[in-house]
C-alpha positions as YAML, in Angstrom:
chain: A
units: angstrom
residues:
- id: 1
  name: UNK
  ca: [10.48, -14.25, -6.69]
- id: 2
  name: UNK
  ca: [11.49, -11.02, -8.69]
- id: 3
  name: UNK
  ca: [10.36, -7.21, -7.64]
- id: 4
  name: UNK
  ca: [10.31, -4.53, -10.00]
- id: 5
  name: UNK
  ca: [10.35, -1.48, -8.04]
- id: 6
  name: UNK
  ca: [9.58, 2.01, -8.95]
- id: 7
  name: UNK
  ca: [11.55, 5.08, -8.49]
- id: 8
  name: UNK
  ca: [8.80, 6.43, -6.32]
- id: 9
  name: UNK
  ca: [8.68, 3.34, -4.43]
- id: 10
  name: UNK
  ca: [12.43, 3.15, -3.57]
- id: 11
  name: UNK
  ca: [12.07, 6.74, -2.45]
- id: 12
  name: UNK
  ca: [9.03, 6.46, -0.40]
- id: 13
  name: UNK
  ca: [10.69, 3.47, 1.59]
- id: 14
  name: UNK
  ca: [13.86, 5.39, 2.50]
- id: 15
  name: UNK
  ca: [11.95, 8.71, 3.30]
- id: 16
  name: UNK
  ca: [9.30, 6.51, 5.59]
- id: 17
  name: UNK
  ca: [12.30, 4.64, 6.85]
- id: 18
  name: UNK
  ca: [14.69, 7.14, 7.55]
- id: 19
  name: UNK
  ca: [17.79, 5.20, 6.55]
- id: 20
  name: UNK
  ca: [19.97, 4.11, 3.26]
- id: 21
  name: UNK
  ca: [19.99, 0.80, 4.58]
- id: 22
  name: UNK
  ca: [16.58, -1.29, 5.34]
- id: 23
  name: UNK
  ca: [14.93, -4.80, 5.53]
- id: 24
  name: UNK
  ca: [11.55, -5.17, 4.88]
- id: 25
  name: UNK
  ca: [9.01, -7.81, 4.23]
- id: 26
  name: UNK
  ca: [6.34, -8.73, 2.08]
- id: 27
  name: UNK
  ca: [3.66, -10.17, 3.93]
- id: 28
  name: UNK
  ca: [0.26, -12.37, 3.66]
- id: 29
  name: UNK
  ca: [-1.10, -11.08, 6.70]
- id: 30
  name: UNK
  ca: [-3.69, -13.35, 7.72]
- id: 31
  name: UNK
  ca: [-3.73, -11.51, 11.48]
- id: 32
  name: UNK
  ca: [-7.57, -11.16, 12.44]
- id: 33
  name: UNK
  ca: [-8.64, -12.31, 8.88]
- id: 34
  name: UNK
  ca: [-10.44, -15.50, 10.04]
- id: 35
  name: UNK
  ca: [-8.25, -18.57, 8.66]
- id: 36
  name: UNK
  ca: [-5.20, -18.70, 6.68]
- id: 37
  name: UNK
  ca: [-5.98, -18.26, 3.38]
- id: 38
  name: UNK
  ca: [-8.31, -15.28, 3.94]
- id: 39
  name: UNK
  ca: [-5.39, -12.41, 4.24]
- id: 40
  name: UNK
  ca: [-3.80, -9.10, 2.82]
- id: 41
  name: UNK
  ca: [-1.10, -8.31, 1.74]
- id: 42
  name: UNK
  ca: [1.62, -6.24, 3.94]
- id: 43
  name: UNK
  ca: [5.27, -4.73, 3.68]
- id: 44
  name: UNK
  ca: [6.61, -4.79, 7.28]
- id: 45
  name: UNK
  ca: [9.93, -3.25, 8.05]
- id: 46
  name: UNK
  ca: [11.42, -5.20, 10.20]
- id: 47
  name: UNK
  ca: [15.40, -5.72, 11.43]
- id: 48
  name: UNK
  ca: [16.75, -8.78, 10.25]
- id: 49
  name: UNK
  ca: [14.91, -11.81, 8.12]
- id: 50
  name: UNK
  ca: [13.11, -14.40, 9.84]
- id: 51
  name: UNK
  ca: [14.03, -18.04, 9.71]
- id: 52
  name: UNK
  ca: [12.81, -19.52, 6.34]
- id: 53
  name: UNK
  ca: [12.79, -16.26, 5.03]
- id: 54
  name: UNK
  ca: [13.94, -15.73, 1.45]
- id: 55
  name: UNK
  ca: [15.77, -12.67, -0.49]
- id: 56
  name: UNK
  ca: [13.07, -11.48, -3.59]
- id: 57
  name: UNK
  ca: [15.24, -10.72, -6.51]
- id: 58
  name: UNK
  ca: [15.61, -6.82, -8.17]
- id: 59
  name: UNK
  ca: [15.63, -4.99, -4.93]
- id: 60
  name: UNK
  ca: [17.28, -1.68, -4.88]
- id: 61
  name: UNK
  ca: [20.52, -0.59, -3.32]
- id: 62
  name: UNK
  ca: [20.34, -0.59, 0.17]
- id: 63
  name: UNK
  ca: [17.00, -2.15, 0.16]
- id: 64
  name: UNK
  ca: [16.66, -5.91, 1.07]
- id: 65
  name: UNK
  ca: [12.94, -7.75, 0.50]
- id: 66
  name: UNK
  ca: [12.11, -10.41, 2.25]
- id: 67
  name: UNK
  ca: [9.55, -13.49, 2.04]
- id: 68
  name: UNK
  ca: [8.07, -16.21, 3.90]
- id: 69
  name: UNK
  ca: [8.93, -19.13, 1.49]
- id: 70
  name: UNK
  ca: [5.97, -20.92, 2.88]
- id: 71
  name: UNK
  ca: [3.96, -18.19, 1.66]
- id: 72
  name: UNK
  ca: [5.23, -18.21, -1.62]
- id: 73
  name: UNK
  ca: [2.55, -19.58, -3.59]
- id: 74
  name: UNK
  ca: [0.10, -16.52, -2.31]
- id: 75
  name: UNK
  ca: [2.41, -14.04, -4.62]
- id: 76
  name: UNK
  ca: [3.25, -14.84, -8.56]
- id: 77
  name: UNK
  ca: [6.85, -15.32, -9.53]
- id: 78
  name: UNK
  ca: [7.21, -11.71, -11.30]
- id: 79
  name: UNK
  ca: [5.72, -8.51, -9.09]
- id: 80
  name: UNK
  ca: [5.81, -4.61, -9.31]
- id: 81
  name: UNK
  ca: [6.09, -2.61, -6.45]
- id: 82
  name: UNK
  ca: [4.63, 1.12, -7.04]
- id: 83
  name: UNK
  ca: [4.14, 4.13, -4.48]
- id: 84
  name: UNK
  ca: [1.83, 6.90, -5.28]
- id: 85
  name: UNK
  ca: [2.30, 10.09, -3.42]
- id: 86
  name: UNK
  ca: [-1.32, 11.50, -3.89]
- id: 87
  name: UNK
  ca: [-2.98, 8.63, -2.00]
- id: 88
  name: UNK
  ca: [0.61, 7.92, 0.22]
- id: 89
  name: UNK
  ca: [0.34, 4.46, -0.48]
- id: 90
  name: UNK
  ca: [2.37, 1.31, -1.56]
- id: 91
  name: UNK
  ca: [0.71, -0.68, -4.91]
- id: 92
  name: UNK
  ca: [1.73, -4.95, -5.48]
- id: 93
  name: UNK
  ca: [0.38, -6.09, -8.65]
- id: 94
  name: UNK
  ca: [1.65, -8.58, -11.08]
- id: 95
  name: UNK
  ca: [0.87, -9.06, -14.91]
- id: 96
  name: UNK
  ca: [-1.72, -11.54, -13.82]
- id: 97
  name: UNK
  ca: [-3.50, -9.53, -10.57]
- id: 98
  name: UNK
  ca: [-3.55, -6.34, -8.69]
- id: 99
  name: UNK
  ca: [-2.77, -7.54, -5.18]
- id: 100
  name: UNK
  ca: [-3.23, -4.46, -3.45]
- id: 101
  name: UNK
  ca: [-3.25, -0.67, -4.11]
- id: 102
  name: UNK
  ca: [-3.45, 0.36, -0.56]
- id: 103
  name: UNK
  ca: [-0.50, -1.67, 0.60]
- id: 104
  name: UNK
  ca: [-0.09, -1.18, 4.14]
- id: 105
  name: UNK
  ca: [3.61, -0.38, 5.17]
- id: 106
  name: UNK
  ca: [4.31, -1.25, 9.17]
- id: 107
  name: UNK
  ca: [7.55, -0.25, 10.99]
- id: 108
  name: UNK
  ca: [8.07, -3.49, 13.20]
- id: 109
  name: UNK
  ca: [11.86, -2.78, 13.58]
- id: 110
  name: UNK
  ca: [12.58, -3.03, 17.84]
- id: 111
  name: UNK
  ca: [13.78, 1.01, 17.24]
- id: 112
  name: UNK
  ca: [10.73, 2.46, 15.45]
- id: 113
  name: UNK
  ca: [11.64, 5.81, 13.77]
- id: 114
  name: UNK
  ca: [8.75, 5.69, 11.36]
- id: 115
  name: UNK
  ca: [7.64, 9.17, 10.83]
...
């Protein structure tokens, strides 16, 4: 999988985050959705990957994305990450589908600094 992120994105991470250096996650969160394939879709920062985690392609310095590769075929192969400072909020959409323009962004990192 390949991320395009924009310049507002990469920002918005590292001011939420509070550091140069992060690991986050793109999620299908299927957590009180009902079954599996009813879900959203989530950026969790987080510490270190997960077992069967994979690296998405195009990140930014200093910015790592990860994936669940069993949750690969939820996402296309070619994505856009956007931030938009009026509404403070994270946008996932490929050529083919807008997955989200309220993406939710949760600090799950064991030292939460998210401000």
């Amino acid at each position: 999988m390949r991320v395009a992120w924009s310049e507002q994105a990469v920002r918005a991470i590292r001011d939420l985050l509070g550091s140069d250096r992060v690991s986050v996650r793109l999620v299908y969160d299927t957590e009180g959705c009902g079954c599996a394939v009813d879900g959203v879709a989530a950026l969790w920062a987080v510490d270190e990957p997960l077992a069967g985690d994979a690296e998405a392609i195009g990140s930014p310095a200093g910015i790592r994305l990860w994936y669940d590769k069993r949750q690969a075929i939820f996402w296309d192969e070619e994505l856009r990450l956007a931030y938009n400072p009026d509404r403070r909020a994270f946008a996932l959409a490929s050529d083919g589908q807008t997955y989200s323009n309220r993406l939710a962004l949760q600090d799950r990192r064991a030292a939460s600094n998210f401000k």
